[in-house]
C-alpha positions in Angstrom: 47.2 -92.6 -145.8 50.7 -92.1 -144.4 52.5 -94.2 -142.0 52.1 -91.7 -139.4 48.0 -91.4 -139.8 47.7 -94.7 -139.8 49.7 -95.1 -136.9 47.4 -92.7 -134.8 43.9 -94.4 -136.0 45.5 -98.0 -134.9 46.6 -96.2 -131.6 42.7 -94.7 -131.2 41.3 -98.0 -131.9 43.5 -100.0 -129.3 42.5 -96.9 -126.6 38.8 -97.6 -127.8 39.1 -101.6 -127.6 40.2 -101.2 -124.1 38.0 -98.8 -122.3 35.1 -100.7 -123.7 36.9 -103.8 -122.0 37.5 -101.7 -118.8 33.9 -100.8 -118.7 32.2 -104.0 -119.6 33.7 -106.3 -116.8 31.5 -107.0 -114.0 32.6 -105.1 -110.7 32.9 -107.2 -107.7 30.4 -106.4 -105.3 32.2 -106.2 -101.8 31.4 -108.4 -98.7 28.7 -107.0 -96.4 30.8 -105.5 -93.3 30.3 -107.8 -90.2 30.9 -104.5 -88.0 27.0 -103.4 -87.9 26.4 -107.2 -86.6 29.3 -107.6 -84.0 27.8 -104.5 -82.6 24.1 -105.4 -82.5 25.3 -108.5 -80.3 27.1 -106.6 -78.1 24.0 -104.2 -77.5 22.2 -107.5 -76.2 21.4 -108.1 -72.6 23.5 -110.1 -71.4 22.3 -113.1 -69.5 24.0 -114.5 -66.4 22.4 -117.8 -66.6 21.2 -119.5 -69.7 17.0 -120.3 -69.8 16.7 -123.9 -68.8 13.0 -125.0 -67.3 13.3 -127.2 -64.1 11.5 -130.4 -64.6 7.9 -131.2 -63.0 9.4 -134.3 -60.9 12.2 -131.5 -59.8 10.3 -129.1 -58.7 8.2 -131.7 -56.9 11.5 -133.0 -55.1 13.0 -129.3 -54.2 9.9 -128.4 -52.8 9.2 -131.7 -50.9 12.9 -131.6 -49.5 12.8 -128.1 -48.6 9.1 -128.8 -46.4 7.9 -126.2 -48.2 4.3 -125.3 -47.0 1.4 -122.9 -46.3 3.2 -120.3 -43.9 6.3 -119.8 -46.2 7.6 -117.1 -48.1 8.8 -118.9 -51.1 11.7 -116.7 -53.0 12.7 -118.2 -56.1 16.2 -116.4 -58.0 16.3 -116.9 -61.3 12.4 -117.8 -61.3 12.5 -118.4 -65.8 8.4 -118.9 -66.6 7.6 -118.6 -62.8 6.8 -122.9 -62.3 8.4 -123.5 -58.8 6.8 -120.4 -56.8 3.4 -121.0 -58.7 3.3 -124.9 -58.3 3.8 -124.5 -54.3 1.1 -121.5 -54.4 -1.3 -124.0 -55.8 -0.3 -127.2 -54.0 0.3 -125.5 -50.9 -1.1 -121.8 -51.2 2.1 -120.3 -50.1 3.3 -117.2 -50.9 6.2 -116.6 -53.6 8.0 -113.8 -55.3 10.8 -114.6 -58.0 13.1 -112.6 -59.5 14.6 -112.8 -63.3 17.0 -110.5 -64.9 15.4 -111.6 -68.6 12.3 -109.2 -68.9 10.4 -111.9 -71.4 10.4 -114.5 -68.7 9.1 -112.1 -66.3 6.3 -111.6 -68.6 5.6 -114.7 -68.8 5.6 -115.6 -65.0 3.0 -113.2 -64.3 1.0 -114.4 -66.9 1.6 -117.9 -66.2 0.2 -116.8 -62.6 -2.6 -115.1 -63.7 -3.7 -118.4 -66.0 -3.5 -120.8 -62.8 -5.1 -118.3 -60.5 -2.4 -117.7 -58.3 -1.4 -114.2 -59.0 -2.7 -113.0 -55.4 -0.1 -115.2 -54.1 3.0 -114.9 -56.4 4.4 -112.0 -57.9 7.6 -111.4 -60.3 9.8 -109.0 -61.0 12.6 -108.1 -63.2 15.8 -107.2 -61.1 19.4 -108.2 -60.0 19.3 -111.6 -57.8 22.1 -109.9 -55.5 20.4 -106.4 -55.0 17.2 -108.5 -54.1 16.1 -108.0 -50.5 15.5 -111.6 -49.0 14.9 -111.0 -45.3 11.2 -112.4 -45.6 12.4 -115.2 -47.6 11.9 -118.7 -45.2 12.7 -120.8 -48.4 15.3 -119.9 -51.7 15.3 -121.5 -54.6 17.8 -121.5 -57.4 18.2 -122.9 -60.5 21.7 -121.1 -61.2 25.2 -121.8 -62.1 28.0 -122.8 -59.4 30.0 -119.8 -60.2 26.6 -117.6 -59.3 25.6 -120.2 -56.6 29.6 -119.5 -54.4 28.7 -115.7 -55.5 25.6 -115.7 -53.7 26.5 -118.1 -50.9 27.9 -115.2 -48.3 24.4 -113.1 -48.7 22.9 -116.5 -48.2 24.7 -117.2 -45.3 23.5 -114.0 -43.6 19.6 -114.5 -43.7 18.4 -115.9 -40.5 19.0 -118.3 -39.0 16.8 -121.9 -40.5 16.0 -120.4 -43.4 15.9 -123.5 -46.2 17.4 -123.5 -49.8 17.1 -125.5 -52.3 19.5 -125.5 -55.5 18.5 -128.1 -58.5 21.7 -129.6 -60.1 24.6 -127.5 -58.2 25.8 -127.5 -55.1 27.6 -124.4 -53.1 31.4 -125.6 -52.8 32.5 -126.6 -49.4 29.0 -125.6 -47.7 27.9 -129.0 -47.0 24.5 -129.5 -48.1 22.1 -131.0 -45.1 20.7 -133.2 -47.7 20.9 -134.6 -51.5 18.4 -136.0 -53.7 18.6 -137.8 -57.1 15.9 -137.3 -59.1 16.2 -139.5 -62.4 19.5 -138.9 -62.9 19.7 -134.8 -61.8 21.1 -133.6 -57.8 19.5 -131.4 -55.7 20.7 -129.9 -53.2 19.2 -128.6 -49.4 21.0 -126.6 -46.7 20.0 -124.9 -43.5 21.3 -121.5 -42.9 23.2 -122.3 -39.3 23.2 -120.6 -36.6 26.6 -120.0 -36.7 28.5 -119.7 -39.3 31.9 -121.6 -39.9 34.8 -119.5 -40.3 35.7 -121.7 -43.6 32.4 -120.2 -45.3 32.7 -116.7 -44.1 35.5 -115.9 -46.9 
C-alpha cells in the first residue's frame, strides 16, 4: 500500500468515525413555546371582581341594617351564587334580581333559587352592573371593590330619592355612610340616597 492510499483510507475512516458520532448524539428537544398559553389567558373573561361568598351572619346584618322587607325590590350587583337576594326572598318574601358578569355564577344563582323555592321571586342574569337599569331597585347591595364602588357611586346617587344600599367590607370614599356595622371583625356599610345631592359627590 503506498503512502498516498493509505493516507486516503485513514482520511475515509476519520470522515466515517465522525458522522457516526454526529448522528448518534441525542438531539435536544426544545422547550414547549409559552406563546399558545399566554394567549389562552388573554382569551379569558376577565373578571372585575374576584368570587368571594358573603358570610351567613353578613348577609344577616346587610339586610337587617338596610330594613329590608316584604315590599322591596332587592337588587343585588355582583350577586356570586345568588345568597343575599334569595335569603331575604325567603325570610321576608321580597322580591330580588342580581346581576353577575361571570356566567357560571349566574348558573348557579338560578339554580340555587329554584332548590329553595324562590325562583318566582328572584331572578338572575348575566350583564354589566353599570348598564343595569336600577330605577325599581328600593334596596342595592354590593359586595364589590372600592375602585368599582366610587365608579358606581354617581349612578347611585341618581336613583331616587331613600333608596337604601348596602356595601359589605367597603365603603364609597367621602359619601358618608348613614350607618356602620361590625360583624365579627368585617364593616358594612348603609347610606340613604339624599334628597339632594352634595356638590362634593357630584364629581
Amino acid at each position: 500500500m503506498t503512502i498516498k492510499t493509505f493516507m486516503i483510507t485513514i482520511s475515509l475512516v476519520s470522515l466515517a468515525l465522525t458522522g457516526c458520532a454526529q448522528t448518534s448524539t441525542p438531539t435536544a428537544t426544545p422547550e414547549p413555546s409559552a406563546a399558545p398559553q399566554q394567549a389562552q389567558v388573554e382569551e379569558s373573561p376577565q373578571l372585575d371582581v374576584p368570587y368571594v361568598p358573603t358570610p351567613t351572619e353578613v348577609v344577616d346584618a346587610m339586610l337587617k341594617v338596610a330594613k329590608v322587607g316584604k315590599n322591596d325590590v332587592l337588587y343585588d350587583l355582583g350577586s356570586g351564587d345568588g345568597r343575599i337576594p334569595i335569603t331575604a326572598a325567603k325570610r321576608f318574601g321580597t322580591r330580588g334580581f342580581g346581576v353577575d358578569i361571570d356566567p357560571q355564577r349566574i348558573q348557579e344563582a338560578n339554580a340555587n333559587a329554584q332548590k329553595e323555592g324562590v325562583s318566582d321571586l328572584v331572578k338572575f342574569a348575566q350583564q354589566d352592573l353599570f348598564k343595569t337599569d336600577l330605577s325599581k331597585a328600593t334596596v342595592i347591595s354590593l359586595y364589590l371593590l372600592p375602585r368599582i364602588n366610587l365608579e358606581l357611586r354617581p349612578k347611585l346617587l341618581q336613583l331616587k330619592p331613600g333608596t337604601r344600599i348596602v356595601s359589605h367590607a367597603f365603603d364609597m370614599g367621602d359619601w358618608k355612610p348613614d350607618q356602620v356595622v361590625n360583624v365579627g371583625g368585617t364593616t358594612v356599610y348603609y347610606w340613604v340616597v339624599p334628597e339632594e345631592v352634595p356638590a362634593n359627590l357630584k364629581k
